[in-house]
DSSP file (Angstrom, degrees, kcal/mol; ACC not computed):
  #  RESIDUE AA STRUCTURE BP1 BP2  ACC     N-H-->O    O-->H-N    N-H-->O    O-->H-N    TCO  KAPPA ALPHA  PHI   PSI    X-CA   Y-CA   Z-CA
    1    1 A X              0   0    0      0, 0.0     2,-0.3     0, 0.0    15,-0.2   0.000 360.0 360.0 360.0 118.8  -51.8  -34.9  145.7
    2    2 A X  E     -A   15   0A   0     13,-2.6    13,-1.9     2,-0.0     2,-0.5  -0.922 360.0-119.6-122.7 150.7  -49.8  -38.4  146.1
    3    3 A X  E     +A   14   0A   0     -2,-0.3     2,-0.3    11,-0.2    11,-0.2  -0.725  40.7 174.9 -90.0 134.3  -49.5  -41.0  143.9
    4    4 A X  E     -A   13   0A   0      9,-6.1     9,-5.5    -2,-0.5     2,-0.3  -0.939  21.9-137.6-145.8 146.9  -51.0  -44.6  145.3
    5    5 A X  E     -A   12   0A   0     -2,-0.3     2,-0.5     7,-0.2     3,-0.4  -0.811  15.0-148.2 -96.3 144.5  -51.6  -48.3  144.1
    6    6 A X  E   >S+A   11   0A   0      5,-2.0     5,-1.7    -2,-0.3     4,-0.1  -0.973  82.9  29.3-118.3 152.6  -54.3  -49.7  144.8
    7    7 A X  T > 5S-     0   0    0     -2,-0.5     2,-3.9     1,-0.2     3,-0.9   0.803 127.0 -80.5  77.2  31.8  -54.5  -54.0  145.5
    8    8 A X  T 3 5S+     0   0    0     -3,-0.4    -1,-0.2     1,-0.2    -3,-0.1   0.045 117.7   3.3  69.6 -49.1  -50.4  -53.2  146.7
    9    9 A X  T 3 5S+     0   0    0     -2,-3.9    -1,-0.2    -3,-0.1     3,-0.2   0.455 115.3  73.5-152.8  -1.1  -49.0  -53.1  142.7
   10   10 A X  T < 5S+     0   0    0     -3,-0.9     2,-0.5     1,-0.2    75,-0.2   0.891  93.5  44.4 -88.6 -24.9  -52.2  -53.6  139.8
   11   11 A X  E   < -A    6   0A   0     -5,-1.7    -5,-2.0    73,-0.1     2,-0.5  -0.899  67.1-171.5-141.7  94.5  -53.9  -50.3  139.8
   12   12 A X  E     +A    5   0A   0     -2,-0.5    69,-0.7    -7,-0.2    -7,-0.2  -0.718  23.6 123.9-111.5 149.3  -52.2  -46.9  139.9
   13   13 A X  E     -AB   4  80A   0     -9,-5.5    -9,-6.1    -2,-0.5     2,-0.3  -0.699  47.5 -74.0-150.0-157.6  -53.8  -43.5  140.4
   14   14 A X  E     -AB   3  79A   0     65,-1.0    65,-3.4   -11,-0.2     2,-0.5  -0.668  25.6-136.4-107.8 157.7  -53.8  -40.2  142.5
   15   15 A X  E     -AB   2  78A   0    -13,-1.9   -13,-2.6    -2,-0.3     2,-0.3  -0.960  12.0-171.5-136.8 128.7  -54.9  -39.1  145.8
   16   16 A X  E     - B   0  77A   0     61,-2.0    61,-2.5    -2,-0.5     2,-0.3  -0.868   7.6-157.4 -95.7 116.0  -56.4  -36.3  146.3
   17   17 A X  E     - B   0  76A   0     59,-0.4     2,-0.4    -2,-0.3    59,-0.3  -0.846  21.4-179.0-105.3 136.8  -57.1  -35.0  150.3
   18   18 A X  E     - B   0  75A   0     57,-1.9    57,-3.0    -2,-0.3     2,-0.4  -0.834  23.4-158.5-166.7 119.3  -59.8  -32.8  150.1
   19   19 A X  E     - B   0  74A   0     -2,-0.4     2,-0.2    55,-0.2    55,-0.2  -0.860  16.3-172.0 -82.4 103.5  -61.4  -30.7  153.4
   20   20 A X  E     - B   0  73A   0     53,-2.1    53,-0.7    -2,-0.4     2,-0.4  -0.728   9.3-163.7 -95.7 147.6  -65.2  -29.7  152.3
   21   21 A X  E     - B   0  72A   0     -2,-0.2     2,-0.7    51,-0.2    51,-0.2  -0.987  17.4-123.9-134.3 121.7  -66.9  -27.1  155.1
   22   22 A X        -     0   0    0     49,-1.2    48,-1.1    -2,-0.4    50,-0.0  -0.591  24.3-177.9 -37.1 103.7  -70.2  -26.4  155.5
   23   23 A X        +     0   0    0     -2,-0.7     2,-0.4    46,-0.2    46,-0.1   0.275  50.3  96.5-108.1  17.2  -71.0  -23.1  155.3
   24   24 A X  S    S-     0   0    0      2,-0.3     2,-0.8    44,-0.2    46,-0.3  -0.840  74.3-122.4-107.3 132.0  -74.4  -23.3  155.8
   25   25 A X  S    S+     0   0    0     -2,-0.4     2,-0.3    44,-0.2    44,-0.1  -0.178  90.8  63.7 -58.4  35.8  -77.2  -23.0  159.0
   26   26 A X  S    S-     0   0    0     -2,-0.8    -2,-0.3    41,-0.1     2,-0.2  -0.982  92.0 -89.7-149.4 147.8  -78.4  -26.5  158.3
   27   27 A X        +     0   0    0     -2,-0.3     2,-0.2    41,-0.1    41,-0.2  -0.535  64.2 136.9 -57.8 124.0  -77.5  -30.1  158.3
   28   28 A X  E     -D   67   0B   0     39,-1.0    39,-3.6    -2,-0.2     2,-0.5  -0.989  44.0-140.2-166.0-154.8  -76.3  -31.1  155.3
   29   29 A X  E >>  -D   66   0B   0     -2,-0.2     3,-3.6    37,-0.2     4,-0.5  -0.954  41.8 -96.3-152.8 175.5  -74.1  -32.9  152.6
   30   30 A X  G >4>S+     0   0    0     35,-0.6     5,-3.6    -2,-0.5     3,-0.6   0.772 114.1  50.1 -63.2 -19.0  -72.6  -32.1  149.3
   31   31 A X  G 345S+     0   0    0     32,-1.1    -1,-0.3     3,-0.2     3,-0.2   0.560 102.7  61.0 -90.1   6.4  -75.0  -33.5  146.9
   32   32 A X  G <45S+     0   0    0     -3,-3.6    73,-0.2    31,-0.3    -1,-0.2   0.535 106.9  46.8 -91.0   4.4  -77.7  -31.8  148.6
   33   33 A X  T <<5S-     0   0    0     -3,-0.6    71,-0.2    -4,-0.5    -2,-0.2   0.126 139.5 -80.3-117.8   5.5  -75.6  -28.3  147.6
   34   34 A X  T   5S+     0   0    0      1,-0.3    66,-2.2    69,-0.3     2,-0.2   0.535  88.4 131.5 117.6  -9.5  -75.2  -29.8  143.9
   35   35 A X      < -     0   0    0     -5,-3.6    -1,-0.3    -6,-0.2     2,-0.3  -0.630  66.4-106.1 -72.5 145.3  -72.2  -32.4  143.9
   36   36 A X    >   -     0   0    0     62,-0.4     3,-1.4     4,-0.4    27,-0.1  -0.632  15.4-133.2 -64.6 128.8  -73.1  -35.7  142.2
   37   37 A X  T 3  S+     0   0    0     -2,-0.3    27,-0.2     1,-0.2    25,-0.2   0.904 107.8  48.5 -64.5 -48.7  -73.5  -38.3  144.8
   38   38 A X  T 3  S-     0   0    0      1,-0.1    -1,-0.2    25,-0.1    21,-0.1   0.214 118.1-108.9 -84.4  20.1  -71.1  -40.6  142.2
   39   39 A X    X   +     0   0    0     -3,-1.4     3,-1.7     1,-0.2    15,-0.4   0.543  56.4 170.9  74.6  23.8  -68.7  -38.1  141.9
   40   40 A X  T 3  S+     0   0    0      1,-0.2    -4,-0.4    13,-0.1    -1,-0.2  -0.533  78.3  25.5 -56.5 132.4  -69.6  -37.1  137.8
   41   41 A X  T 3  S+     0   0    0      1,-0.4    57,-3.1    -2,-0.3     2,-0.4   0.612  94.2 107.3  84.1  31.7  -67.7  -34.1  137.2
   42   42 A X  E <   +E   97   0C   0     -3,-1.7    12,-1.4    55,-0.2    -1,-0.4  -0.967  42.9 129.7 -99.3 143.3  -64.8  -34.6  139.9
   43   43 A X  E     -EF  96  53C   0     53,-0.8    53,-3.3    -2,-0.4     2,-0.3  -0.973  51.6-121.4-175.3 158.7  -61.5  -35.5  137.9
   44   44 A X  E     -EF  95  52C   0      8,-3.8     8,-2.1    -2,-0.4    51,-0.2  -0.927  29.1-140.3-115.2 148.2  -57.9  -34.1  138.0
   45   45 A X  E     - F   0  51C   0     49,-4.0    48,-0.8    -2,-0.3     2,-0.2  -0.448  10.7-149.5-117.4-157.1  -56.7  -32.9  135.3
   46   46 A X  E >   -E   92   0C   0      4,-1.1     3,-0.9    46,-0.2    46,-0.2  -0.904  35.2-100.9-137.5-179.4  -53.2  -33.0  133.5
   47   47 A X  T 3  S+     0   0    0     44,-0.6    45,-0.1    -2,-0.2     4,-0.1   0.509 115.3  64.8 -93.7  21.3  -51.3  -30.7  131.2
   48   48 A X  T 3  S-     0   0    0      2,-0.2    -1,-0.2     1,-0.0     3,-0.1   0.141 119.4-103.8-122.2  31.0  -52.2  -32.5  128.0
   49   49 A X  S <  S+     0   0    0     -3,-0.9    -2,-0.1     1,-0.3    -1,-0.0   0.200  86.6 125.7  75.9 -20.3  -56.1  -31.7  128.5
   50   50 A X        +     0   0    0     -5,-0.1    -4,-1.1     2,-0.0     2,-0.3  -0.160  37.5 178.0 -68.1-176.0  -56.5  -35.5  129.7
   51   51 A X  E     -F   45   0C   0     -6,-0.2     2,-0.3    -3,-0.1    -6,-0.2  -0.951  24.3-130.8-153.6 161.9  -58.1  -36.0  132.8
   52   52 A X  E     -F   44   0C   0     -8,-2.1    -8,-3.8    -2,-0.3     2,-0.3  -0.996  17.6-127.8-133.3 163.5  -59.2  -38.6  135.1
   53   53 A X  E     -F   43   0C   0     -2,-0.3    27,-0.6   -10,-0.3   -10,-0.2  -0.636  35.6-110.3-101.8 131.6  -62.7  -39.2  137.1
   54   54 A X  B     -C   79   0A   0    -12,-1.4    -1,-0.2   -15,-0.4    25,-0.2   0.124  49.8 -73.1 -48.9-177.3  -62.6  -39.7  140.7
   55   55 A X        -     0   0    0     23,-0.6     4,-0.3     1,-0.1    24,-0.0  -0.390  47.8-145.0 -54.6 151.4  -63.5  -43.6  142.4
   56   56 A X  S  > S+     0   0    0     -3,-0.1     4,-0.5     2,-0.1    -1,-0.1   0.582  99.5  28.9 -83.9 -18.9  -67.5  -43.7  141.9
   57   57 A X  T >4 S+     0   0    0      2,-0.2     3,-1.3     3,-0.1     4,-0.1   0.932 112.9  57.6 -93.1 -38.5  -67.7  -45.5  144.9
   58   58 A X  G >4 S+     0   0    0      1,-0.3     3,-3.9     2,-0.2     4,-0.3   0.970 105.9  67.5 -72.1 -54.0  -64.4  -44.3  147.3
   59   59 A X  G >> S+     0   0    0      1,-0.4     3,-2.0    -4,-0.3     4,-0.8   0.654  79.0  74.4 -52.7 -17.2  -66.3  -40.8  146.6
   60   60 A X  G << S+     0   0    0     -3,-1.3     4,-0.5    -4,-0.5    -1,-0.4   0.605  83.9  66.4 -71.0   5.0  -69.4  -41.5  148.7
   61   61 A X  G <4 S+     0   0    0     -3,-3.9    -1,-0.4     2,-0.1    -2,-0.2   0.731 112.4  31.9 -87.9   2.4  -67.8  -41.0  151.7
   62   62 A X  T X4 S+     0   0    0     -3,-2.0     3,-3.2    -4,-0.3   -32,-0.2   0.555 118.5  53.0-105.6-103.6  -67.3  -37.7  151.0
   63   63 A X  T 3< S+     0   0    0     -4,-0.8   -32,-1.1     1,-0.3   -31,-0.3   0.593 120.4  31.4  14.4 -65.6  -70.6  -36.9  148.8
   64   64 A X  T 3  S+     0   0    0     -4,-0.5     2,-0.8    -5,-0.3    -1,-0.3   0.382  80.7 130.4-111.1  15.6  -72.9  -38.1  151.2
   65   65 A X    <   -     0   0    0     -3,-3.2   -35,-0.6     1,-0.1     2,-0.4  -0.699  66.9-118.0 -78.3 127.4  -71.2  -37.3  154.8
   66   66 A X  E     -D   29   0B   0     -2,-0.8     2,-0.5   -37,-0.2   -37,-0.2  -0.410  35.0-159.4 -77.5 106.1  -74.0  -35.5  156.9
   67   67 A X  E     -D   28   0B   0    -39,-3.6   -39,-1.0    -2,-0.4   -41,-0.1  -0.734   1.3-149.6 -81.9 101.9  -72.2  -32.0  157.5
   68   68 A X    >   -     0   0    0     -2,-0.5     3,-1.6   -41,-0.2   -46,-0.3  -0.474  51.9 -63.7 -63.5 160.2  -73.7  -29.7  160.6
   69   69 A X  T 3  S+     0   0    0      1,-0.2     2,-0.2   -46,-0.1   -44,-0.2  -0.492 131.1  12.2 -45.1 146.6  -73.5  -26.2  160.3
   70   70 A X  T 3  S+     0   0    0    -48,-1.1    -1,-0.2   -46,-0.3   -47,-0.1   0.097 101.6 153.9   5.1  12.0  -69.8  -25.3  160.1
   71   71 A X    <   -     0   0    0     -3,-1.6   -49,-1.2    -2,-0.2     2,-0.5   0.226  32.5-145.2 -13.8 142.0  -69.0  -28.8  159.7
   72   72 A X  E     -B   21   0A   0    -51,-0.2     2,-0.5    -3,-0.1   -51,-0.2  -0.833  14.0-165.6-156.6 105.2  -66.4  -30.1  158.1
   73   73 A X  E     +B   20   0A   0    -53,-0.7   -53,-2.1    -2,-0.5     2,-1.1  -0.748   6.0 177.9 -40.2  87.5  -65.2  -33.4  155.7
   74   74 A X  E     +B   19   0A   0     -2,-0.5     2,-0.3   -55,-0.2   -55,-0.2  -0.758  19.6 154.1-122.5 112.2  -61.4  -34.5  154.9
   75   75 A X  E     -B   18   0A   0    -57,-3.0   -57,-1.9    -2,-1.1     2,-0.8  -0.794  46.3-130.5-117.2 164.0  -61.6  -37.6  152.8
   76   76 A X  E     -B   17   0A   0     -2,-0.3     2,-0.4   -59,-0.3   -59,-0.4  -0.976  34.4-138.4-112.2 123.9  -58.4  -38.4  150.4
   77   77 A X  E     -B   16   0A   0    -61,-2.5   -61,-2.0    -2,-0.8     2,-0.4  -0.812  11.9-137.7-100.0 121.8  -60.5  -39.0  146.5
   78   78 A X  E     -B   15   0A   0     -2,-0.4   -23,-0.6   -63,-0.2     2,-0.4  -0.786  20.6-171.1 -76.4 117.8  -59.2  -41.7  144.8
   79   79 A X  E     -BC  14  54A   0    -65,-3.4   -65,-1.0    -2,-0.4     2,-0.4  -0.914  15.2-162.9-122.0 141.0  -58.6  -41.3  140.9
   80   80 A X  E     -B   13   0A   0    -27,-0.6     2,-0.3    -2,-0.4   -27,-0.2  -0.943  19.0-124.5-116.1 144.7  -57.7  -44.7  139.3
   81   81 A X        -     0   0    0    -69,-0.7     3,-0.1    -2,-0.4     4,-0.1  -0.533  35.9-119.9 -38.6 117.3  -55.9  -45.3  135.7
   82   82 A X        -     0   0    0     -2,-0.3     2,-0.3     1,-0.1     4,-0.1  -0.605  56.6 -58.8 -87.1 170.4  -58.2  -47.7  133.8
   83   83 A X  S    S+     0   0    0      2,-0.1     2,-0.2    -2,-0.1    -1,-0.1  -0.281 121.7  44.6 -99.3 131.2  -56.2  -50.9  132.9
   84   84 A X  S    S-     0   0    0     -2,-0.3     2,-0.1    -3,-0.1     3,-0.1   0.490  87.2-145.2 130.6 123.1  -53.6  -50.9  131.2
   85   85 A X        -     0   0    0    -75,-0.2    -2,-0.1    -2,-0.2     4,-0.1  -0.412  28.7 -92.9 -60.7 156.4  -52.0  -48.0  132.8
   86   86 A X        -     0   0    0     -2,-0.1    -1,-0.1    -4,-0.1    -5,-0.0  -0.333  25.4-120.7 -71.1 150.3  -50.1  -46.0  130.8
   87   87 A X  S    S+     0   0    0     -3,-0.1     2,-0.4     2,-0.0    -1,-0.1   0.852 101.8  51.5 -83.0  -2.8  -46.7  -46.7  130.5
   88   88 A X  S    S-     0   0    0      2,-0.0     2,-0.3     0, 0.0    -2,-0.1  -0.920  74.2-145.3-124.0 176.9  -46.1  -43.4  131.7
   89   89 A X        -     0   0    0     -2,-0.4     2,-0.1    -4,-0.1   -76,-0.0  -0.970  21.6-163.7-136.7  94.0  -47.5  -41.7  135.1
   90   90 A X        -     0   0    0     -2,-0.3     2,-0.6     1,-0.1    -2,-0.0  -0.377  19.8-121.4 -92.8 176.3  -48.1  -37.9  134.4
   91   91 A X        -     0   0    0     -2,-0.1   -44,-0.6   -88,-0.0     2,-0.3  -0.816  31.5-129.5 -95.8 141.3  -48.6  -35.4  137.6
   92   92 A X  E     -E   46   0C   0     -2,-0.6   -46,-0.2   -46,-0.2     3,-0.1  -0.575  16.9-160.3 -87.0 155.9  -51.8  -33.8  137.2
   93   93 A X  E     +     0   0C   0    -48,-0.8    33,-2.0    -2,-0.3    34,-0.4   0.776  64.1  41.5-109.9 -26.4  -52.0  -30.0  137.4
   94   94 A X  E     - G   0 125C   0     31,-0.3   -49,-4.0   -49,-0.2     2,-0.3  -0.946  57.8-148.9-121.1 148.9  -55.7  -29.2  138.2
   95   95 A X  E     -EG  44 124C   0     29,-0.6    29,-4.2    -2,-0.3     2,-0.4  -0.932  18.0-160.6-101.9 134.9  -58.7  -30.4  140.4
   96   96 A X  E     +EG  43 123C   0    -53,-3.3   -53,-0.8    -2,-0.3     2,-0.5  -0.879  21.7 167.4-143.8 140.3  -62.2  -30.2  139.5
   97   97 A X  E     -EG  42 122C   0     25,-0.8    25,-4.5    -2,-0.4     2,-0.2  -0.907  18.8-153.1-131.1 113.3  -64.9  -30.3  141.0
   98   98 A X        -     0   0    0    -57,-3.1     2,-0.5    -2,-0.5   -62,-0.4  -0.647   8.1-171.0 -95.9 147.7  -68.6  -29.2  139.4
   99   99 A X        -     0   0    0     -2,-0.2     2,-1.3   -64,-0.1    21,-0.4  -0.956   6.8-162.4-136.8 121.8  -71.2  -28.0  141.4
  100  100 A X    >   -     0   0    0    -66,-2.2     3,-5.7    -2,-0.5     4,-0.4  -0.501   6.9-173.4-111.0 113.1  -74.2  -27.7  139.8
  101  101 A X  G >  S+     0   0    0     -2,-1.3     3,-1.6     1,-0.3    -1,-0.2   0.828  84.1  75.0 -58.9 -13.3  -76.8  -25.3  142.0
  102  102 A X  G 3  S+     0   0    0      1,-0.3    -1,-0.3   -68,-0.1   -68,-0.1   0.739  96.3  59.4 -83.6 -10.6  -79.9  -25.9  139.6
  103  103 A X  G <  S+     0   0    0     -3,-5.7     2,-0.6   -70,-0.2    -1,-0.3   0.430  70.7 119.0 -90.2  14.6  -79.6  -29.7  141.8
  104  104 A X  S <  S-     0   0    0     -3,-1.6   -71,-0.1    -4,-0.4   -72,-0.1  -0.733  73.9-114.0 -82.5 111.6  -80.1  -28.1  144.7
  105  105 A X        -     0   0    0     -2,-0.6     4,-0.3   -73,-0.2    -1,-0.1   0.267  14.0-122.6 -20.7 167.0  -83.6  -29.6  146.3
  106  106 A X  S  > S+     0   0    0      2,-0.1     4,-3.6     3,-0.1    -1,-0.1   0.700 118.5  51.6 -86.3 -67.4  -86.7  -27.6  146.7
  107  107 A X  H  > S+     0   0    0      1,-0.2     4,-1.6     2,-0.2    -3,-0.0   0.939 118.1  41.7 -33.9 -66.6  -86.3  -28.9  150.8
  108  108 A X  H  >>S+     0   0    0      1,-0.2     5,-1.6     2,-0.2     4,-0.5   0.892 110.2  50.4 -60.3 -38.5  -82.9  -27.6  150.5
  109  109 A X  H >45S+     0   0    0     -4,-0.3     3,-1.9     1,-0.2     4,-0.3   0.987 107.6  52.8 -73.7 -56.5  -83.3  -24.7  148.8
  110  110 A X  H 3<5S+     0   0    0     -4,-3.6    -1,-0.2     1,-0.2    -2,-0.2   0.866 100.4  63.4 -49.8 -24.9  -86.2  -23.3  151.2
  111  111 A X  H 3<5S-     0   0    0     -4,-1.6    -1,-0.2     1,-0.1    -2,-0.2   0.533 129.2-106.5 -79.2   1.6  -83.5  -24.0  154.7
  112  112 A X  T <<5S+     0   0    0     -3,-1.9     2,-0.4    -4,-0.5    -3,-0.2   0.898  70.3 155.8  86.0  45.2  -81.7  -21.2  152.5
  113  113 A X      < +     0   0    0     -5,-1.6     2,-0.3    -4,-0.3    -1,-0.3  -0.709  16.6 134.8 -86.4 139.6  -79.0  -23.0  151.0
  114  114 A X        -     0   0    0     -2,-0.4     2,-0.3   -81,-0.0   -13,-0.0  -0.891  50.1-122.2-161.4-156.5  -78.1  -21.1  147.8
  115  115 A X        -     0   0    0     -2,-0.3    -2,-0.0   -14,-0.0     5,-0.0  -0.983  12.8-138.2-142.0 140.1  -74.7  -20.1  146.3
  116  116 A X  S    S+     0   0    0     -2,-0.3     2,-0.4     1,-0.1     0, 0.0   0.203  83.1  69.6-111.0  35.5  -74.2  -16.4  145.6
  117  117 A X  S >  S-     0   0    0      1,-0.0     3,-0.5     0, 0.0   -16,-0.1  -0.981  73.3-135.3-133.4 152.9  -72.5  -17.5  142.2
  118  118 A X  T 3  S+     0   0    0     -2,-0.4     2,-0.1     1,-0.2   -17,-0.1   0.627 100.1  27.6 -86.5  17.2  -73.4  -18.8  139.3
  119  119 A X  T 3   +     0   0    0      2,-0.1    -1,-0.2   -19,-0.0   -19,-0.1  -0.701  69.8 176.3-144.7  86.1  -71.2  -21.2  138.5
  120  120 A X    <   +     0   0    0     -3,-0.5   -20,-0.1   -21,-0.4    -4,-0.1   0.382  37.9 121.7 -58.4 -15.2  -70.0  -22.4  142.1
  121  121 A X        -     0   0    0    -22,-0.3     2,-0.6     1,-0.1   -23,-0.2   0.162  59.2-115.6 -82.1 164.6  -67.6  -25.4  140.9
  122  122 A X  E     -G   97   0C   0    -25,-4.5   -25,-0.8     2,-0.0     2,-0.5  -0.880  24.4-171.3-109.9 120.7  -64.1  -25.4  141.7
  123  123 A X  E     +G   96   0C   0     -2,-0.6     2,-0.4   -27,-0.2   -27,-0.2  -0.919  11.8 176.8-102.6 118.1  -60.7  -25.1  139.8
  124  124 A X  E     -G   95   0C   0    -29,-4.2     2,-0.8    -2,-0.5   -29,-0.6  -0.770  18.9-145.9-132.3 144.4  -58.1  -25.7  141.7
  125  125 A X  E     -G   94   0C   0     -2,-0.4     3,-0.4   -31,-0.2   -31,-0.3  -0.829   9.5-158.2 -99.3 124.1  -54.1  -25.7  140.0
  126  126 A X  S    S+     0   0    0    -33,-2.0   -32,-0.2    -2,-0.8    -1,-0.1   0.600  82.3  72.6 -80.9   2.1  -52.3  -28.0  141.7
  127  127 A X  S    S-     0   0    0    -34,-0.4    -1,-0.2     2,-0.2   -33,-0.1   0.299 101.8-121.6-100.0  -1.4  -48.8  -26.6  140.8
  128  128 A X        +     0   0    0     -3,-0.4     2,-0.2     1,-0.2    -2,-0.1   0.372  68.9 130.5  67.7 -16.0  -49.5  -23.2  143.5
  129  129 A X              0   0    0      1,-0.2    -1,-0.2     0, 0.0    -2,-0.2  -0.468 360.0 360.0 -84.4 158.4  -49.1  -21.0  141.2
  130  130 A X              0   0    0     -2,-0.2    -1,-0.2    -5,-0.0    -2,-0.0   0.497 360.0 360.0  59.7 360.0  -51.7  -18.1  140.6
């Protein structure tokens, strides 16, 4: 996670790098396994329970890159500050990313895409610990 301007010095937010794998015996791409194509329920979060929502737009290149079987995505997700930034800049401590399986296609679902939990979404600490 780095901190980045975007437009050189008006808009600052976080970068995110984030490698997605396919794990699957089919072409595919992450909203066809349950991510939102406009990246609702990706955000970092910080330790005073705000949070911010990835780019909606930066995120289709990741969302919607056509994965092969063992395939593999590394895009950096852009999370912007809406404007006025705040006057101070905290480090976030978790990523998350919801994945919701009940969006998984009927098409998809028959090439045997499934998840063998039921709540598949990610929490990730950003600090390393635990």
């Amino acid at each position: 996670v780095g901190i980045f301007r975007a437009n050189a010095t008006v808009y600052p937010g976080w970068g995110l790098t984030l490698e997605f794998r396919n794990g699957t015996g089919t072409t595919l791409n992450s909203t066809d396994a349950g991510v939102s194509g406009t990246g609702g329920g990706i955000q970092l979060a910080f330790a005073d329970a705000n949070t911010l929502s990835v780019d909606p737009l930066d995120v289709q290149k990741f969302t919607f890159a056509n994965l092969p079987p063992g395939g593999a995505v590394t895009h950096q997700l852009k999370f912007f500050y809406p404007y006025p930034a705040p006057s101070e800049i905290k480090t976030p401590v978790k990523f998350l990313l919801e994945v919701d399986p009940k969006a998984i296609g009927d098409s998809t679902r028959a090439k045997g895409v499934a998840f063998s939990s039921a709540n598949p979404s990610f929490r990730v600490r950003l600090d390393c610990t635990k």
